[in-house]
RODO-2510 file (C-alpha; in nm, 4 decimals, decimal comma):
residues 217
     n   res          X          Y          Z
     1     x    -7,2389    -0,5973     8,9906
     2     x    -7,2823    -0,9789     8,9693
     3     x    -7,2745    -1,1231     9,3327
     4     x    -7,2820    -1,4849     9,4271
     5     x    -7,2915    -1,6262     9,7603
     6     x    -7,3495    -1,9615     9,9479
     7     x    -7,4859    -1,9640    10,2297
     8     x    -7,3668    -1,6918    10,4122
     9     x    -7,0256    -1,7194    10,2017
    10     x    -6,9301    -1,4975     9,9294
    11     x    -6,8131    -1,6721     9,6031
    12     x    -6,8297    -1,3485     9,3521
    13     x    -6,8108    -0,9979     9,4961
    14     x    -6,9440    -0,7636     9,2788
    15     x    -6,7802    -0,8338     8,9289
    16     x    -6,7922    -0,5964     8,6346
    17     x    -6,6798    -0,7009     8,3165
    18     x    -6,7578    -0,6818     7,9542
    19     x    -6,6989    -0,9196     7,6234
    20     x    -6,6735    -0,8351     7,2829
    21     x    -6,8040    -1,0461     6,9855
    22     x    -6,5465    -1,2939     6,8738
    23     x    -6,3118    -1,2220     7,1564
    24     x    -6,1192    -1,5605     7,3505
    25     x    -6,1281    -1,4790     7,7564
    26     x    -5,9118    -1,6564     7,9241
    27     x    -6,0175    -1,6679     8,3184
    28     x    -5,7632    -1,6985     8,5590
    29     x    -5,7008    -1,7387     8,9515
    30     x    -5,6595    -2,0012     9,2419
    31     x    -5,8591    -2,2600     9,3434
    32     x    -6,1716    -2,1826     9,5405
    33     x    -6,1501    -1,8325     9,3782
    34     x    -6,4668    -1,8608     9,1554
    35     x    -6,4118    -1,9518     8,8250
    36     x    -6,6240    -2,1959     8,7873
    37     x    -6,9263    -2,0436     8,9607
    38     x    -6,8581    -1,7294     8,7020
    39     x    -6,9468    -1,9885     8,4550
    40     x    -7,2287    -2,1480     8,6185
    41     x    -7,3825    -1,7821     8,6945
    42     x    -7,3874    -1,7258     8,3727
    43     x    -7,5670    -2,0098     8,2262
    44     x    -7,8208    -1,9219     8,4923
    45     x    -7,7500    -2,2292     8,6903
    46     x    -7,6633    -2,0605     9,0100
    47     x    -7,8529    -1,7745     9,2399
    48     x    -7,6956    -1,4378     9,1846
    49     x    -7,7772    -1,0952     9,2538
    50     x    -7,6829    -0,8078     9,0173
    51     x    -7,7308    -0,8452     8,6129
    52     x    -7,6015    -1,1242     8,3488
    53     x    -7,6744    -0,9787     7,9610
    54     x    -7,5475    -1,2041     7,6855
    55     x    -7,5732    -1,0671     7,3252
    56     x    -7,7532    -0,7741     7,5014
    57     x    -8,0578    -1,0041     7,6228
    58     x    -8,1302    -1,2138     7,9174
    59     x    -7,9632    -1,5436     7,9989
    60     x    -8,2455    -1,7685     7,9952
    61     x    -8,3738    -1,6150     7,6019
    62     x    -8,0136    -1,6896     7,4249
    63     x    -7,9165    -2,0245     7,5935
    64     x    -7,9222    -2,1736     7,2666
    65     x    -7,6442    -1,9546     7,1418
    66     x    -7,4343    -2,1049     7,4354
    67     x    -7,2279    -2,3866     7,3970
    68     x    -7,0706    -2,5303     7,7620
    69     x    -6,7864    -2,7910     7,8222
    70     x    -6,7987    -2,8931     8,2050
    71     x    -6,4947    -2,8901     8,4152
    72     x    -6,5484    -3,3029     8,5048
    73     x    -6,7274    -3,5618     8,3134
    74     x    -6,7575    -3,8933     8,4593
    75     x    -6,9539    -4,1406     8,3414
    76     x    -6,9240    -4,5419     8,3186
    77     x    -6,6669    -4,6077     8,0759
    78     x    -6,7865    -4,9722     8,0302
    79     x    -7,1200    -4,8648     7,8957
    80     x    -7,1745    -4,9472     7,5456
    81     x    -7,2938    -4,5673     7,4001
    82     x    -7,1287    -4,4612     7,0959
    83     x    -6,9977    -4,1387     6,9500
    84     x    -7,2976    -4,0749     6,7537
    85     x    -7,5418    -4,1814     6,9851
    86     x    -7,4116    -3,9369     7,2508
    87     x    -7,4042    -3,6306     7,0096
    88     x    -7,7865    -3,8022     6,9433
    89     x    -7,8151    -3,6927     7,3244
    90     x    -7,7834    -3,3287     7,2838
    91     x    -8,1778    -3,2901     7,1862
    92     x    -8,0258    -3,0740     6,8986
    93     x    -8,1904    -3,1162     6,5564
    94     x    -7,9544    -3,2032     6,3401
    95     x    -7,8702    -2,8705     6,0186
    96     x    -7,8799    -3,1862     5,7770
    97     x    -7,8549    -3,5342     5,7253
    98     x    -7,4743    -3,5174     5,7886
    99     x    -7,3996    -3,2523     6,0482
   100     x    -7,3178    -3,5001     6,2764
   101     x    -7,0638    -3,6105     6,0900
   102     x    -6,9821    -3,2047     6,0180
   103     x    -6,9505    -3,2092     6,3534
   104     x    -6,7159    -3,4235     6,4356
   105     x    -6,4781    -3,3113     6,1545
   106     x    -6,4636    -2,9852     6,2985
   107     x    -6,3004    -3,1384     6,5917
   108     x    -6,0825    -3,3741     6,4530
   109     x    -6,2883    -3,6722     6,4942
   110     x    -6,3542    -3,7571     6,1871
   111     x    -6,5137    -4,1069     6,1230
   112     x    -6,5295    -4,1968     6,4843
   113     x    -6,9582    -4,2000     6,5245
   114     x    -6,9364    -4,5850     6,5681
   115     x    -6,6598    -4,6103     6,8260
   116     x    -6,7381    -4,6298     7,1656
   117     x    -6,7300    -4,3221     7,4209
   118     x    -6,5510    -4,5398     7,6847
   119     x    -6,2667    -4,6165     7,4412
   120     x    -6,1573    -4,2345     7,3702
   121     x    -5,8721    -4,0990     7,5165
   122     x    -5,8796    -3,7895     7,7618
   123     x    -5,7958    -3,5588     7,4734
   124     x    -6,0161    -3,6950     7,2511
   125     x    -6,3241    -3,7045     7,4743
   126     x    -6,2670    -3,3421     7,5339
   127     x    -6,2846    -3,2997     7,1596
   128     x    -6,5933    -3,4844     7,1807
   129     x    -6,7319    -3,2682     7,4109
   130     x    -6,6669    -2,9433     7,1927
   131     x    -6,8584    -3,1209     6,9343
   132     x    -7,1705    -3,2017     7,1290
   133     x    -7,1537    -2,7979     7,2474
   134     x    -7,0943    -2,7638     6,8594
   135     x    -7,4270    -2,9199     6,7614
   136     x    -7,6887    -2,6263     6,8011
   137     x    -7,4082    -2,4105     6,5830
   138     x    -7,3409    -2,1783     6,9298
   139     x    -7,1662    -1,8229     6,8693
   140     x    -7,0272    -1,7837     7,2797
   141     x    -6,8489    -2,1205     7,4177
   142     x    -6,7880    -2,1380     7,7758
   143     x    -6,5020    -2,3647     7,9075
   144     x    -6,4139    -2,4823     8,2460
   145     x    -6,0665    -2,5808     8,2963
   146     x    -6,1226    -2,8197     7,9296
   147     x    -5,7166    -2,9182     7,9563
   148     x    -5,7879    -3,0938     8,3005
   149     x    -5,6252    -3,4335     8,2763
   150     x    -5,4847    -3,4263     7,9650
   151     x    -5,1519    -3,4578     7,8453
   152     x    -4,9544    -3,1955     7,6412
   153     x    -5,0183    -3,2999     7,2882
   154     x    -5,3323    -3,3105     7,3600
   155     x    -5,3376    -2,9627     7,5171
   156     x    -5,1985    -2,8109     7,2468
   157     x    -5,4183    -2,9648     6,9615
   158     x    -5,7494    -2,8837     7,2231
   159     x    -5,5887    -2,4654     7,2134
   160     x    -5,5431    -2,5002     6,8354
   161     x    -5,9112    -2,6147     6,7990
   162     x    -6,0149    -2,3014     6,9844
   163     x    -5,8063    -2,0612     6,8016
   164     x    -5,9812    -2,2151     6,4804
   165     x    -6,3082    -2,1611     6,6477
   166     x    -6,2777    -1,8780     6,6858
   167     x    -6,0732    -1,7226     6,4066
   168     x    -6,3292    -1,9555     6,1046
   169     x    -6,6416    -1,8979     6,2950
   170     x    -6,5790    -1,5897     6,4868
   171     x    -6,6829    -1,7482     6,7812
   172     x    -6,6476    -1,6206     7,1014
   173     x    -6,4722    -1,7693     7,3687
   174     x    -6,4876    -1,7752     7,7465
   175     x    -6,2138    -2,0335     7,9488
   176     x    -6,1128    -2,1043     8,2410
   177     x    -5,7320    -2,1673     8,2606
   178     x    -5,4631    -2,2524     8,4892
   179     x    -5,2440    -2,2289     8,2173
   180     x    -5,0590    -1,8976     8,2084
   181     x    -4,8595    -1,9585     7,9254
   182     x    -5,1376    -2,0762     7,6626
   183     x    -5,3253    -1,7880     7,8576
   184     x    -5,0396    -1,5533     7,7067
   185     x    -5,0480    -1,6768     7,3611
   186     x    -5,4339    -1,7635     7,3146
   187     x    -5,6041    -1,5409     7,4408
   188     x    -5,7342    -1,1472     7,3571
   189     x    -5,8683    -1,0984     7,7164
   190     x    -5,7811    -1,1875     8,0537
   191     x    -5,9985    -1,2184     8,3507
   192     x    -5,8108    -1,2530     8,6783
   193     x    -6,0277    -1,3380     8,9288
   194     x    -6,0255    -1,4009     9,3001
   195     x    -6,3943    -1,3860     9,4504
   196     x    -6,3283    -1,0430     9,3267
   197     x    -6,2420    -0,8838     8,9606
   198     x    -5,8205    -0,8007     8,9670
   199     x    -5,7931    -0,7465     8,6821
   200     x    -5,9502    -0,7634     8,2931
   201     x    -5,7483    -0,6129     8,0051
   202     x    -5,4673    -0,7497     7,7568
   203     x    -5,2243    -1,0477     7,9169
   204     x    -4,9339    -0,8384     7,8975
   205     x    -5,0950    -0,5763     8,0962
   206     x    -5,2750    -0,7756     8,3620
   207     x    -5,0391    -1,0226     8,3300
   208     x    -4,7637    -0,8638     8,5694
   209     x    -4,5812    -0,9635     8,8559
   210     x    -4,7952    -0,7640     9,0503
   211     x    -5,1119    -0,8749     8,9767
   212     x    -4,9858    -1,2304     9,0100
   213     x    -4,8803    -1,1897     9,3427
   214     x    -5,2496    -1,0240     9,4247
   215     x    -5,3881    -1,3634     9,2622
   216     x    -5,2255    -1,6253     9,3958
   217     x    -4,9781    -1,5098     9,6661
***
């Protein structure tokens, strides 16, 4: 029953939902329809009535399980802060003496701790991002809209990081797409969501012309 409003506007109307372990839940719907917020809610960084239980406790007890990529990072390109020194930034303690470097393997960044964070590409600083959300070894990743801005190479290679997130470390996964087609193929779950809760199930059975036409007109 997870209700979110603004002001005297309602952003979530009482959504019901439920995530397996090691599932990848794709989140779809319009713009202004939520998805974010959904995310935001459950990281405990917006007001909400009703209940939030991850791993079957609350929020604010398992936060270190939780890895996040924001929808927008901006930040001065022409400052001189490396690759490692921004992992440095997550407050995480390092597993070893080389998890950074671990790290950034995982994502296909290998070597790249001395270049700077201004100089990487849009597909590459998303990568970068998974790593730093990759640093406290999280088991449920939350993704807003992480394909924003990039171009299609790098969207697929971004999706085929995910699926090996997920299928290696049976981690679980929770995105927010506009994507329908990767949305198809990716993921186990999705979420359609337009202030309220469509539809949750399968894509190819909340993936139908009717429910599309509910969603987005």
């Amino acid at each position: 029953h997870l209700t979110v409003r603004f002001d005297h506007e309602v952003i979530l109307r009482d959504i019901n939902f439920s995530v397996s372990r090691g599932e990848v839940v794709a989140v779809i719907g319009p713009n202004g329809s939520g998805k974010s917020t959904l995310l935001q809610a459950i990281l405990g960084l917006v007001a909400y009535t009703g209940s939030i239980a991850i791993f079957g406790a609350p929020v604010a007890t398992v936060l270190r399980k939780i890895g996040y990529v924001p929808q927008r990072f901006t930040f001065d390109r022409t400052f001189p802060l490396t690759v490692g020194e921004f992992l440095r930034l997550s407050g995480v303690k390092p597993k070893h003496a080389h998890w950074r470097e671990a790290v950034l393997a995982e994502v296909n960044l290998t070597g790249g701790e001395g270049r700077r964070v201004g100089e990487l590409s849009g597909g590459e600083l998303q990568r970068l991002l998974i790593a730093n959300a990759l640093m406290g070894e999280p088991q449920l990743l939350l993704l807003d809209e992480p394909t924003a801005g990039v171009d299609a190479a790098a969207e697929r290679g971004f999706y085929d990081l995910v699926a090996h997130l997920n299928r290696h470390h049976q981690m679980t996964v929770l995105m927010v797409s506009h994507d329908l087609a990767a949305v198809a193929k990716r993921a186990t779950k999705v979420l359609c969501l337009n202030r309220a809760l469509l539809a949750f199930g399968a894509p190819d059975l909340v993936s139908t012309p009717e429910v599309l036409e509910q969603l987005y007109g």
